[in-house]
C-alpha positions in Angstrom: 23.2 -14.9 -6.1 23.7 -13.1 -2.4 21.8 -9.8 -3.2 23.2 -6.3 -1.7 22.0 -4.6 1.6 20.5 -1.6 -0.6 18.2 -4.0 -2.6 16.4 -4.8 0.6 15.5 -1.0 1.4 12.5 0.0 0.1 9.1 2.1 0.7 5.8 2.5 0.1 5.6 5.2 -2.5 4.0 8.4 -0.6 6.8 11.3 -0.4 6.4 14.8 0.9 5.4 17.4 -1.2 7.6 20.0 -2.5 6.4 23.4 -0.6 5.3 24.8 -4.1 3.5 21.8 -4.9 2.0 22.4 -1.7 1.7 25.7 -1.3 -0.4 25.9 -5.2 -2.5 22.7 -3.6 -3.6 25.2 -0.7 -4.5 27.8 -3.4 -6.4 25.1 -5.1 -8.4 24.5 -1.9 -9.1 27.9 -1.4 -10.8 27.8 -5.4 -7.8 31.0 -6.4 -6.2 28.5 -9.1 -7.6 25.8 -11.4 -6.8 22.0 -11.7 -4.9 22.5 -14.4 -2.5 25.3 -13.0 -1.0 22.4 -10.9 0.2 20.3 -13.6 3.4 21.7 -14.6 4.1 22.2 -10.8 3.1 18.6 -10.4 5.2 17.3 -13.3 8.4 19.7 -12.0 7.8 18.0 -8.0 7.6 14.1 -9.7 11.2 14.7 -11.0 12.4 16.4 -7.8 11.0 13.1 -6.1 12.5 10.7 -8.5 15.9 12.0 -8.5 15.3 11.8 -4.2 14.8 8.4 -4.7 17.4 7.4 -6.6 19.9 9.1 -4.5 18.5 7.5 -1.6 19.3 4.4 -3.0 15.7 2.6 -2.8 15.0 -0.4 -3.8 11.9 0.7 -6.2 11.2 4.4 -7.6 7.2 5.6 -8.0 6.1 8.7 -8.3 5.6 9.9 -4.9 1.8 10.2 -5.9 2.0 14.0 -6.2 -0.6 14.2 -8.5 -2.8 12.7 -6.5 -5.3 14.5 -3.4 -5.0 11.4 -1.6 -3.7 7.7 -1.6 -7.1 6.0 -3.9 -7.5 8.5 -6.8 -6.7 7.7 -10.2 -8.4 4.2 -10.7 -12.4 3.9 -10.1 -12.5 7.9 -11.1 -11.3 6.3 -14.5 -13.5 4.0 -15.4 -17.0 3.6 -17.7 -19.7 3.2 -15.5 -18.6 5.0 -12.4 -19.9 8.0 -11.1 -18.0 9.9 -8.7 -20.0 12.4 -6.2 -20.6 13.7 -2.4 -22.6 10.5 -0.5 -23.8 11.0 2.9 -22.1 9.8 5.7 -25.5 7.3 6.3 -24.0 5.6 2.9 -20.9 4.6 4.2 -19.7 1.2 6.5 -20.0 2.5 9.6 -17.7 -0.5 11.2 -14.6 0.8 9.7 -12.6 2.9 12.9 -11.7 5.3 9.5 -15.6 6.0 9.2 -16.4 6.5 12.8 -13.3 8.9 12.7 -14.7 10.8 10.1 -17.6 10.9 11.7 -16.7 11.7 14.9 -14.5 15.0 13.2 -18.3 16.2 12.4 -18.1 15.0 8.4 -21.8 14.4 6.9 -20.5 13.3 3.3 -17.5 12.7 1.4 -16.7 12.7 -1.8 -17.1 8.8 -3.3 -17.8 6.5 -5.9 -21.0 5.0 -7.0 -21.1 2.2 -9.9 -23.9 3.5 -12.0 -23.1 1.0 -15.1 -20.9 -1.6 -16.1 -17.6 -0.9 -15.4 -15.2 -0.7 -18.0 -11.7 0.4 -18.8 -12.0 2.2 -22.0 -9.1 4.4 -21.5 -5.9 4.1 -19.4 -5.6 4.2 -15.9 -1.9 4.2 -15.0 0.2 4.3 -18.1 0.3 7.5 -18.3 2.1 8.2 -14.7 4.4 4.9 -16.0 5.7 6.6 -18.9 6.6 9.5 -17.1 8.7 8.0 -14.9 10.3 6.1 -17.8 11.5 9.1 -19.1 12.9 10.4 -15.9 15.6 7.1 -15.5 18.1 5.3 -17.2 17.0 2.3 -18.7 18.6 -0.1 -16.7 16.8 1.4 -14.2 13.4 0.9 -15.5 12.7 -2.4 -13.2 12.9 -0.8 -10.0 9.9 2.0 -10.8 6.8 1.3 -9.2 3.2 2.1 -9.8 1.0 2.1 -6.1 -2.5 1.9 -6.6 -6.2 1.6 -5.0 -6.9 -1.9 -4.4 -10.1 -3.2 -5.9 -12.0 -3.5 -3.3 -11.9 -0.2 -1.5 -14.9 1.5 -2.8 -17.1 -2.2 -1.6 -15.4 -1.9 1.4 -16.8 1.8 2.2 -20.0 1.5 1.1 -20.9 -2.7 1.1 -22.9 -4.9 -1.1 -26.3 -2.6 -1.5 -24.3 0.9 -1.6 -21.8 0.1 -4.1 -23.2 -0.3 -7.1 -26.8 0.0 -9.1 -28.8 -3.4 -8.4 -30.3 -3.0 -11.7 -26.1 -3.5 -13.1 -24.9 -5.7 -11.2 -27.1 -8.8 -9.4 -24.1 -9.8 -7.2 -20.9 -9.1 -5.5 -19.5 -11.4 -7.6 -20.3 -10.2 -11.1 -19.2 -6.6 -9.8 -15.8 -8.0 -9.0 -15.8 -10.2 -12.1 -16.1 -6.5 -14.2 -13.5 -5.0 -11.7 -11.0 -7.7 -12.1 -10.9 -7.5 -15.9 -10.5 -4.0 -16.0 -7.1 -4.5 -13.2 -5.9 -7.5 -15.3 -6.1 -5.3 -18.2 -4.4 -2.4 -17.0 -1.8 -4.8 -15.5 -1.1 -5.7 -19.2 -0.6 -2.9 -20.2 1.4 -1.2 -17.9 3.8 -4.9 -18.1 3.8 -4.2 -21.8 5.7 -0.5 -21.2 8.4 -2.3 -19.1 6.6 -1.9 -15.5 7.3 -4.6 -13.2 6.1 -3.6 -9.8 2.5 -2.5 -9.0 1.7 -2.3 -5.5 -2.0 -2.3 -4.2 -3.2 0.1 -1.0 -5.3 -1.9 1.4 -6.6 -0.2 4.1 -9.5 -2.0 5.8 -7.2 -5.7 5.8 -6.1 -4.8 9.2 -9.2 -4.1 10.9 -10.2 -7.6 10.3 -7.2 -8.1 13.2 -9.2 -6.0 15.6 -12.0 -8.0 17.7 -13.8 -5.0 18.0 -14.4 -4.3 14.3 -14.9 -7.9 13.8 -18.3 -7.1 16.8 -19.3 -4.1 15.3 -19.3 -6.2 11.5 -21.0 -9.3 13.0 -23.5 -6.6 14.7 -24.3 -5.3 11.2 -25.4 -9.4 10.2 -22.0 -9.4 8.3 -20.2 -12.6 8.1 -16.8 -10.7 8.9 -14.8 -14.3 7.3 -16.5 -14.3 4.5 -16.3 -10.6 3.9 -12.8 -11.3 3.9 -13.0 -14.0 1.7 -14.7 -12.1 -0.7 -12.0 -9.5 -0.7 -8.8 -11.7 -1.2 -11.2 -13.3 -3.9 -11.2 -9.6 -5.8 -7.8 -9.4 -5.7 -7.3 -12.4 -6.6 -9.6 -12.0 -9.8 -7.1 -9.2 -10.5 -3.8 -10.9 -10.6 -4.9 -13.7 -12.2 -2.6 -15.0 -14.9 0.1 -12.3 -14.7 3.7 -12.7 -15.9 6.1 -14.4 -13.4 8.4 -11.5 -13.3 5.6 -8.7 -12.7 5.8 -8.5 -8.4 2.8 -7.4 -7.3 2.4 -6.7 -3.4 -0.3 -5.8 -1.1 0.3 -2.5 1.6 -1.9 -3.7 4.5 -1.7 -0.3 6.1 -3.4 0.7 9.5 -4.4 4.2 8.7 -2.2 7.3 7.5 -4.2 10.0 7.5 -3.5 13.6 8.0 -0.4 14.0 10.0 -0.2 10.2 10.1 -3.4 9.3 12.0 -3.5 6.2 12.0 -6.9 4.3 12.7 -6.9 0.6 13.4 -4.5 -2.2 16.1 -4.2 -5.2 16.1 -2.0 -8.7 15.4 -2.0 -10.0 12.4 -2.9 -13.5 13.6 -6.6 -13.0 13.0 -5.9 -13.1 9.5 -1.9 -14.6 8.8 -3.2 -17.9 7.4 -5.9 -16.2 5.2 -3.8 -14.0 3.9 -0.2 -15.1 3.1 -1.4 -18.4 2.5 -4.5 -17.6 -0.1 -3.6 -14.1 -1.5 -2.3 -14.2 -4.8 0.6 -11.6 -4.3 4.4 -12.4 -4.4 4.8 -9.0 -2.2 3.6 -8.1 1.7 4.7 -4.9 2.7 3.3 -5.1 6.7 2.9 -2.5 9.2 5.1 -2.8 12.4 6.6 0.1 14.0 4.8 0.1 16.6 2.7 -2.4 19.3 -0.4 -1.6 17.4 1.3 -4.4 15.0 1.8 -7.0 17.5 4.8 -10.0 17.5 6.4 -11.3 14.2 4.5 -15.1 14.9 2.0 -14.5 12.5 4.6 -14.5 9.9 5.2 -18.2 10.1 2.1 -19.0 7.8 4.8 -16.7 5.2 5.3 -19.2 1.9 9.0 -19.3 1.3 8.4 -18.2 -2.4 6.3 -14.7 -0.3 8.5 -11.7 -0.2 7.8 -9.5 2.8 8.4 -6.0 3.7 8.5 -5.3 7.3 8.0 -1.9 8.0 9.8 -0.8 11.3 10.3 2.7 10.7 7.8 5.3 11.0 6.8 7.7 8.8 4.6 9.2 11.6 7.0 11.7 13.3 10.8 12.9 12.2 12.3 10.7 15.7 14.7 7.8 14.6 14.6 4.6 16.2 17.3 2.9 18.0 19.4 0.4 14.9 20.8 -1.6 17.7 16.6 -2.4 18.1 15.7 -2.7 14.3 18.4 -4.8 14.2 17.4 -7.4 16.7 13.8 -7.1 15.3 14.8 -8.2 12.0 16.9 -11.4 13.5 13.4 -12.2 15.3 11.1 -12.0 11.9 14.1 -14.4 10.8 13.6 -16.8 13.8 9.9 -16.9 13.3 10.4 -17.5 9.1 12.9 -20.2 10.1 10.5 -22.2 12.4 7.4 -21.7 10.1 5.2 -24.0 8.0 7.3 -25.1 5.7 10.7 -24.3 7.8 13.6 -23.0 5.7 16.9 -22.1 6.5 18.0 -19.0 8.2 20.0 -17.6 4.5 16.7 -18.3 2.9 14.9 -16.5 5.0 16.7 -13.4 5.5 16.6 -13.5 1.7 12.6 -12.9 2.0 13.3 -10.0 4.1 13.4 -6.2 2.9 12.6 -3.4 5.3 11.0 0.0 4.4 9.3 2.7 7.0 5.5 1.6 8.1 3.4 3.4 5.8 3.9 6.6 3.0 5.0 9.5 4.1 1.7 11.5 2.4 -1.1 9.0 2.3 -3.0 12.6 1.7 -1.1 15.6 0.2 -0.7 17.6 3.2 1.6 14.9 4.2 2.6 13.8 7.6 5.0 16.0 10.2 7.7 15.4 8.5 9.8 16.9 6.3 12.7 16.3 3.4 15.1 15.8 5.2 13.7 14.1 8.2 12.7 11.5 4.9 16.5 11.1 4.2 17.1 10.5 7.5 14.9 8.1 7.6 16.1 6.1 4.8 19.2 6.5 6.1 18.8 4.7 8.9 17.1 1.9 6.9 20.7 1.5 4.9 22.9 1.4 7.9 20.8 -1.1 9.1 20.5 -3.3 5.9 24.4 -3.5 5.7 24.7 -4.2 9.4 22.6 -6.8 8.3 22.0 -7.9 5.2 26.0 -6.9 4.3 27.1 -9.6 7.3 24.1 -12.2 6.2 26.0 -15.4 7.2 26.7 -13.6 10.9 22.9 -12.9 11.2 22.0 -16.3 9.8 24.0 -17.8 13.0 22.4 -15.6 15.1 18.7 -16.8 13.8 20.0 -20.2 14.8 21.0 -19.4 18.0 
């Protein structure tokens, strides 16, 4: 069944906060309110932000993460056997471009986590946030919310195999991630068993692997930078193991959103295309390229025809729009490249596998990018004229992917 233009505008799940959301989030900073003084500010900006979304006609709804600090709270923090606390800047992967920033801003600790036991999932992690959004749709609108989350790997990925966890717990990488994968398949259940069907996972180190100089500095560190990746897609693969048909989970391979949109990393995807969209258990990529930090659309002929994508040609980084006439034309290239990969497929097919959202969230950290409200409509906007120039005249733009 031909789907409509709107269902192919979607976006990653970060929104701009409300000013008092923000403005009680500076007082919390600044130690003149407590944690809990934000809540009903919190619960008052999540139904602002849902009622945003569903006027801008997006294809999924989540919770703009206003109750979160910044883009990875809310799962490890969670768990049995976790400790969170302020490590040293010597504990942390110092390969990563986000690290070196940090470091480079004069940062000597963060706050992160340590795994001081086994990990378990004796309470909820996300149901919670779920049921609140329930509550704030129709029912029939249920299947579009969305639930974005830190990706299981992310704390192993800042701190590597002898900073992440206690050797007396775990022997091995792969009995941490055996622990870690039960607890994401559980929570996966559950949240599927309240009526969620879309859970997106926040991947932020994916894309250094595209950059040769990251890939130097990890070799340099007597890392075997392939098989660090294998041993990622193997974690999330542990975690989507067995999951319903109809629950879509996707992958945000972002390149760095930090405050004001910093972004940290460049790079094609080709280092990594095969790897990814061929062994990645996900039905969902939602892919950086709004700018030539992303590089061409040719890695995305190693794209399974039964892979969804998200191309992400909008930024989120300043309020400017881009030209449509350009988006546009971009989106009849991806199509080109999709109908010339491995298998081919025909142009209908894949424009079908197509949505497009902006690059990235609009508030990877609460103080949010330089952006504001309605500079966010705008934004989305632009994304809907382009999906019905588009996706509205679908046998026009199949003909042109011909061509």
């Amino acid at each position: 069944m031909k789907s409509s233009p709107s269902s192919h505008v979607d976006h990653l799940g970060s929104l701009i906060r409300p000013k008092l959301l923000f403005d009680q989030r500076v007082l919390l900073e600044q130690g003149k309110c407590s944690r809990g003084d934000l809540t009903p500010i919190e619960d008052a900006a999540v139904a602002h932000v849902v009622r945003l979304q569903r006027s801008l006609g997006l294809a999924t709804i989540t919770d703009g993460e206003m109750r979160r600090e910044i883009f990875y709270e809310g799962v490890f923090d969670k768990l049995d056997g976790v400790t969170c606390r302020l490590r040293p800047m010597s504990e942390f992967m110092n390969y990563w471009p986000h690290i070196q920033a940090f470091s480079a801003m004069g940062l000597t600790e963060l706050t992160s986590c340590f795994c001081s036991g086994k990990i378990r999932r004796n309470k909820p992690i996300m149901t919670e946030e779920f049921e609140t959004l329930k509550r704030l749709v129709p029912r029939k609108e249920v299947g579009r919310l969305k639930i974005t989350m830190c990706p299981p790997t992310w704390f192993h990925t800042l701190h590597g195999t002898h900073l992440t966890y206690d050797k007396s717990v775990y022997d091995s990488d792969e009995e941490y991630f055996a622990d870690v994968g039960t607890v994401y398949r559980a929570e996966f259940k559950a949240l599927y068993a309240l009526g969620c069907r879309n859970i997106q996972l926040d991947e932020p180190t994916f894309t250094s692997f595209c950059n040769d100089e990251v890939l130097r500095n990890i070799q340099t560190a007597g890392i075997n930078p392939d098989s660090l990746l294998d041993l990622y897609i193997h974690a999330i693969n542990l975690c989507t193991r067995d999951r319903p048909r109809d629950l879509n989970v996707a992958i945000h391979l972002c390149r760095g959103n930090f405050a004001g949109g910093l972004p940290f990393t460049s790079g094609s995807y080709e280092n990594i295309a095969k790897k990814l969209f061929l062994n990645l258990d996900v039905d969902t990529f939602y892919l950086e390229y709004d700018d030539e930090r992303s590089g061409s659309f040719l890695p995305l002929r190693f794209v399974p025809p039964t892979k969804k994508v998200v191309l992400g040609i909008v930024t989120t980084k300043h309020a400017e729009l881009e030209n449509p006439d350009f988006l546009k034309a971009r989106i009849v290239e991806a199509v080109q490249i999709l109908v010339n990969g491995a298998p081919p497929r025909a142009p209908e097919v894949a424009l079908a596998q197509l949505s497009i959202s902006p690059q990235c969230g609009f508030a990877s950290s609460w103080k949010g990018n330089p952006v504001t409200e309605q500079d966010v409509r705008a934004k989305i906007g632009l994304l809907h004229q382009v999906a019905l120039d588009v996706w509205g005249a679908s046998e026009q733009v199949a003909q042109m992917a011909r061509l």
